[in-house]
Chimera marker file (.cmm) of the C-alpha trace (Angstrom):
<marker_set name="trace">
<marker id="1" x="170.044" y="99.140" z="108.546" r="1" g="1" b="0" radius="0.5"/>
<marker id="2" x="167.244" y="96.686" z="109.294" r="1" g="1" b="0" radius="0.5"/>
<marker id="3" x="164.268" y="97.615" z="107.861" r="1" g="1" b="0" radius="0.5"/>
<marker id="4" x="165.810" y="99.885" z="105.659" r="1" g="1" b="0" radius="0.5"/>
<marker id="5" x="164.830" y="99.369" z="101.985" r="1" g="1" b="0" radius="0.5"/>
<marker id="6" x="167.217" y="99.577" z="98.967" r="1" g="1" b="0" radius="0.5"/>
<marker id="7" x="167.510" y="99.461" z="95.209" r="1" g="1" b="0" radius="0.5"/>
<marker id="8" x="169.119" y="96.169" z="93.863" r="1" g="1" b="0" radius="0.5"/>
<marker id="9" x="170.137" y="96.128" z="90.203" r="1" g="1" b="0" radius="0.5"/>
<marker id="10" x="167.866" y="93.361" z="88.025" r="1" g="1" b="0" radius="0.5"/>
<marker id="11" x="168.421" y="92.060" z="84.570" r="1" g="1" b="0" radius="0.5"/>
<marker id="12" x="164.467" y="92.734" z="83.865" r="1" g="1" b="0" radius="0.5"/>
<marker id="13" x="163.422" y="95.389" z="85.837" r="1" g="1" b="0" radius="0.5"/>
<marker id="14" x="166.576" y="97.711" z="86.093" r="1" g="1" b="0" radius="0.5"/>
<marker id="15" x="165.765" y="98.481" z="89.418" r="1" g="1" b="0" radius="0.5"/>
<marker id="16" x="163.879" y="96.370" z="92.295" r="1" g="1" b="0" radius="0.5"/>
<marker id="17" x="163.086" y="97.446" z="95.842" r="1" g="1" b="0" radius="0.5"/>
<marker id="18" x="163.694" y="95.067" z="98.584" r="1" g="1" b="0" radius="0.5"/>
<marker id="19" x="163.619" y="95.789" z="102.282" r="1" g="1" b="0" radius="0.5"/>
<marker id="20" x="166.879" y="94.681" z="104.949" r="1" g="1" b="0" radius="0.5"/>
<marker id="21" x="165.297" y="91.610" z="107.225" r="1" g="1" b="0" radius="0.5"/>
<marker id="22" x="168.582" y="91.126" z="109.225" r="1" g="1" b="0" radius="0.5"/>
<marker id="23" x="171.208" y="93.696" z="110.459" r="1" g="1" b="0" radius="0.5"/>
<marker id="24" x="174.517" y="94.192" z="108.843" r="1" g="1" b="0" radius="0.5"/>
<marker id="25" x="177.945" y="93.882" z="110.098" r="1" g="1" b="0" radius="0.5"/>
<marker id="26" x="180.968" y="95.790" z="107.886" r="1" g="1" b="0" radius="0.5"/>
<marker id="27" x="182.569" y="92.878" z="106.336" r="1" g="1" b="0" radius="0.5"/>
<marker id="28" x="179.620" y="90.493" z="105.805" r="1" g="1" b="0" radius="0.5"/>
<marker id="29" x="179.835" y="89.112" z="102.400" r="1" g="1" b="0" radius="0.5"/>
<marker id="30" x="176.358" y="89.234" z="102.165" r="1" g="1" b="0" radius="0.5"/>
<marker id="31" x="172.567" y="91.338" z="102.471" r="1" g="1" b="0" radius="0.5"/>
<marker id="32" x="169.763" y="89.495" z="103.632" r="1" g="1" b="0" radius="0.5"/>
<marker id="33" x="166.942" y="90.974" z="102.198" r="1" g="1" b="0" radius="0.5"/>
<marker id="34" x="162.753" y="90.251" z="101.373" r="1" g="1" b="0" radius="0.5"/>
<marker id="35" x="161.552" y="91.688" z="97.811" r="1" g="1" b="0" radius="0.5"/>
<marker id="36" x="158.504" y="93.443" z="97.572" r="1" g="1" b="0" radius="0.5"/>
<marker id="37" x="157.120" y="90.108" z="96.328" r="1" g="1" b="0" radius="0.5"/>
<marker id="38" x="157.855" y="88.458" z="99.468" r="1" g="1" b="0" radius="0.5"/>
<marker id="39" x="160.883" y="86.130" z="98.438" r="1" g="1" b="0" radius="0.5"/>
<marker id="40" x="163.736" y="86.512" z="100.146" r="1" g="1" b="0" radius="0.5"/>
<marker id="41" x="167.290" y="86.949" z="98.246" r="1" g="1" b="0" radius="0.5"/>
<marker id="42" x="170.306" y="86.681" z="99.883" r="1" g="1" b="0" radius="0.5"/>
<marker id="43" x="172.628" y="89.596" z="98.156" r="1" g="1" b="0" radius="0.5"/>
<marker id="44" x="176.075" y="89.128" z="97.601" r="1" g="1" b="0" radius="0.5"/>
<marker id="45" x="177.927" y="92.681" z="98.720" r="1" g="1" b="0" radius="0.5"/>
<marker id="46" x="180.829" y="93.046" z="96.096" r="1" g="1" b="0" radius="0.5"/>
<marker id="47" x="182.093" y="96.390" z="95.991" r="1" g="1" b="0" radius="0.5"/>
<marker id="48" x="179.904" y="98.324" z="98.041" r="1" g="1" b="0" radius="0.5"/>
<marker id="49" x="176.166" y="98.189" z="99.710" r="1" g="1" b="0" radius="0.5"/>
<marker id="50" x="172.840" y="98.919" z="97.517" r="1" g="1" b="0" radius="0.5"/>
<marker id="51" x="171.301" y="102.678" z="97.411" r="1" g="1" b="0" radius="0.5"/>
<marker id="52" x="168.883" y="103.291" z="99.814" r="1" g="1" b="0" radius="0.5"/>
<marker id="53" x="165.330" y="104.637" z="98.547" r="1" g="1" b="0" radius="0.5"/>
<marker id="54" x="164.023" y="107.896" z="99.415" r="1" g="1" b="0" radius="0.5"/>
<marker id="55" x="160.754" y="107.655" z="101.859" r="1" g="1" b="0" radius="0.5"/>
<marker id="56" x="157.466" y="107.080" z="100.352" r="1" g="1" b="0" radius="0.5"/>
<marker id="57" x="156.158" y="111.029" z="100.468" r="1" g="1" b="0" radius="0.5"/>
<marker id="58" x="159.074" y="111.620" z="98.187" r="1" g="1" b="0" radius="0.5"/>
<marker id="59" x="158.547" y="109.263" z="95.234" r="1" g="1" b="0" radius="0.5"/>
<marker id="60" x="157.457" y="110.634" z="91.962" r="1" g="1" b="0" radius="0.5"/>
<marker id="61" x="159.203" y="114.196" z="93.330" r="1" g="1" b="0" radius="0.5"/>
<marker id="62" x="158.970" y="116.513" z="90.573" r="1" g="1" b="0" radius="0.5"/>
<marker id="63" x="161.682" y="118.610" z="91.580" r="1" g="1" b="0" radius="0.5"/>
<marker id="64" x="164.836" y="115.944" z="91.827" r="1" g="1" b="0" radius="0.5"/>
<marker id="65" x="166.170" y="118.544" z="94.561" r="1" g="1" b="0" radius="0.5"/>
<marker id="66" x="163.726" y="117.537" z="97.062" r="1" g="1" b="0" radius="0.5"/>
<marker id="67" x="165.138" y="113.628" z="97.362" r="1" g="1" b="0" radius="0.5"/>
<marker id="68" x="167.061" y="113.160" z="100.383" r="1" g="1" b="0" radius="0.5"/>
<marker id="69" x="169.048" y="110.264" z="98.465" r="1" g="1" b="0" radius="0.5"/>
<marker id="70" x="169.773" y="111.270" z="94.792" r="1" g="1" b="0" radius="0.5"/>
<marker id="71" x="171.460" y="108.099" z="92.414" r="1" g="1" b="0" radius="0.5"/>
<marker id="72" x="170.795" y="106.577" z="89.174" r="1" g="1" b="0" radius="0.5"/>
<marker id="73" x="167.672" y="104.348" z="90.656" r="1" g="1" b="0" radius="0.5"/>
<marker id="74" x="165.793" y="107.377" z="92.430" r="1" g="1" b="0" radius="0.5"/>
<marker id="75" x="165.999" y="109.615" z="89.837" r="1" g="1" b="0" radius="0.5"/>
<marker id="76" x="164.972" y="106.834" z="87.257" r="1" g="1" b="0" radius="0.5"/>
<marker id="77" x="162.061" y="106.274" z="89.576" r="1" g="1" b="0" radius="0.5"/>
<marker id="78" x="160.969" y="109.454" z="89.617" r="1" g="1" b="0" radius="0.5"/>
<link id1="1" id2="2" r="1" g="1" b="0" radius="0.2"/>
<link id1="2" id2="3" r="1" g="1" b="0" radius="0.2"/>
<link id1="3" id2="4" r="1" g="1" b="0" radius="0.2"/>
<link id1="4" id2="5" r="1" g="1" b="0" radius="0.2"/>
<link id1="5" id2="6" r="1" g="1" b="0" radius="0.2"/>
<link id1="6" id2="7" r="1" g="1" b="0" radius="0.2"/>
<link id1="7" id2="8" r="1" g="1" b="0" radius="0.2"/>
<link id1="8" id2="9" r="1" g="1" b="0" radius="0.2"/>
<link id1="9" id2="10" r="1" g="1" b="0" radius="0.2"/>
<link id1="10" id2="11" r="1" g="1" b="0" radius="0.2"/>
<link id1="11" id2="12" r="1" g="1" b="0" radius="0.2"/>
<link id1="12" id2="13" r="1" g="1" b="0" radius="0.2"/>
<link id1="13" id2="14" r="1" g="1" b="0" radius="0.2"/>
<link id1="14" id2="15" r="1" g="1" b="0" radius="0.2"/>
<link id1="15" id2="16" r="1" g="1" b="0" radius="0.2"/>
<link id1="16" id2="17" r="1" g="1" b="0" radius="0.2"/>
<link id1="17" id2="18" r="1" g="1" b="0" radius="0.2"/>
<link id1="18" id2="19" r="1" g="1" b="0" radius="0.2"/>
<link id1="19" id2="20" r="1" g="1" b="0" radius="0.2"/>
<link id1="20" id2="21" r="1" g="1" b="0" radius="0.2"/>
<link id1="21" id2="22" r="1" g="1" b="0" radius="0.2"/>
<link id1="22" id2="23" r="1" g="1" b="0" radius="0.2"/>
<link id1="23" id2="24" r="1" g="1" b="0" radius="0.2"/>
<link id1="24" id2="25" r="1" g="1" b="0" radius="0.2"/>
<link id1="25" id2="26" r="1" g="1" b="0" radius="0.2"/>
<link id1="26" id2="27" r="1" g="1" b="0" radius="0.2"/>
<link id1="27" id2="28" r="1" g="1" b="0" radius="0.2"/>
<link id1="28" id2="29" r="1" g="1" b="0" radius="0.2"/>
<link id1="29" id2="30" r="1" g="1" b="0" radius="0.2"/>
<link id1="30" id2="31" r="1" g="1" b="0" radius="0.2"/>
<link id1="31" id2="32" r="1" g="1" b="0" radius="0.2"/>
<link id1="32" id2="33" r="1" g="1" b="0" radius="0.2"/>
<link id1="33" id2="34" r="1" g="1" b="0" radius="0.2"/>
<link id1="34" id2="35" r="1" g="1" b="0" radius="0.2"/>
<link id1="35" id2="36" r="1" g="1" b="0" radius="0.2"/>
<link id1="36" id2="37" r="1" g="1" b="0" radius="0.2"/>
<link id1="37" id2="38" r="1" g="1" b="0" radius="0.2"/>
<link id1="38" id2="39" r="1" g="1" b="0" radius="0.2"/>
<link id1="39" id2="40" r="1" g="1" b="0" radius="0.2"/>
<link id1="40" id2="41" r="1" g="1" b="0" radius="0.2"/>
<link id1="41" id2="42" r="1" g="1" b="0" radius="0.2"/>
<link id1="42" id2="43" r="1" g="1" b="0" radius="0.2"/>
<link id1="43" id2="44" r="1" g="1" b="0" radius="0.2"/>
<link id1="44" id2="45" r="1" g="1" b="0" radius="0.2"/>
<link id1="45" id2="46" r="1" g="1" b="0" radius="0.2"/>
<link id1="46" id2="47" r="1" g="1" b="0" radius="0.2"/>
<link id1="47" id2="48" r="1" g="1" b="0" radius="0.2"/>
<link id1="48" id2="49" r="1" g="1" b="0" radius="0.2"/>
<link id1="49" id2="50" r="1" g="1" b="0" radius="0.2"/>
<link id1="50" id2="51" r="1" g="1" b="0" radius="0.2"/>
<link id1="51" id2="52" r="1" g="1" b="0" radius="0.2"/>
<link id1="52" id2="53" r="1" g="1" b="0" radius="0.2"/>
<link id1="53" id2="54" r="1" g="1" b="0" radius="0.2"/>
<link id1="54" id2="55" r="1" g="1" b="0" radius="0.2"/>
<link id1="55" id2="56" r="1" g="1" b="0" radius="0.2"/>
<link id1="56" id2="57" r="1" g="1" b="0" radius="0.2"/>
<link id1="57" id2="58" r="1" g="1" b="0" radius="0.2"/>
<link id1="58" id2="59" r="1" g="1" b="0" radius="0.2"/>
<link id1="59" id2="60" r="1" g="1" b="0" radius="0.2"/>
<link id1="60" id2="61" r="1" g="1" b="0" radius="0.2"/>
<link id1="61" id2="62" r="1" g="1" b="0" radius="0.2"/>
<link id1="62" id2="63" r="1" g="1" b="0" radius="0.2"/>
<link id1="63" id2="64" r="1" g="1" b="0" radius="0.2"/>
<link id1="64" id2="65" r="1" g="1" b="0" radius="0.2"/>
<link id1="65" id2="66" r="1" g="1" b="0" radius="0.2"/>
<link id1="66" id2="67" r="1" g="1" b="0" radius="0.2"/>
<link id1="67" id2="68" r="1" g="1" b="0" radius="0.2"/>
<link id1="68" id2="69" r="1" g="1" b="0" radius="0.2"/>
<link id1="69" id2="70" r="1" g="1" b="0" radius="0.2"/>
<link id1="70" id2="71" r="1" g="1" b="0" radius="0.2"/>
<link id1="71" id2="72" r="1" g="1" b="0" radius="0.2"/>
<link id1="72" id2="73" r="1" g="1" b="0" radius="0.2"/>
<link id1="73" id2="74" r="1" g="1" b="0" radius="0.2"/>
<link id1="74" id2="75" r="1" g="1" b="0" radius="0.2"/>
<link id1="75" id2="76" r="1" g="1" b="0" radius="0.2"/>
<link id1="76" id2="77" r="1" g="1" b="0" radius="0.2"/>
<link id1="77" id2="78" r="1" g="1" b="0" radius="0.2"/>
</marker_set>
């Protein structure tokens, strides 16, 4: 999952991207991850782990059936 970037819920922006920085291990209580801003944020996992964004050639899809990973944030973002 390094590398990998997700959607993490905010209070402002609905939805924020941030990208993995450090591999994760089932059980950790927590997902170290760098916001597109640069800051890092350390993510508490509750329930279950963020939903990972589609690849850049997909965003703004017009047809929703073309996202390999369809959610609430994706198909807000598109």
């Amino acid at each position: 999952l390094q590398g990998a970037r997700v959607w993490i819920p905010d209070c402002v922006e609905v939805w924020r991207v941030a990208e993995i920085t450090r591999g994760y291990k089932e059980g950790d209580a927590i997902l170290h991850l760098c916001l597109e801003n640069g800051s890092a944020l350390a993510y508490p996992i509750e329930f279950q782990l963020p939903s990972l964004c589609n690849p850049d050639c997909l965003s703004g899809a017009d047809d929703l059936v073309a996202l390999s990973y369809l959610h609430e944030p994706a198909v807000l973002h598109s």
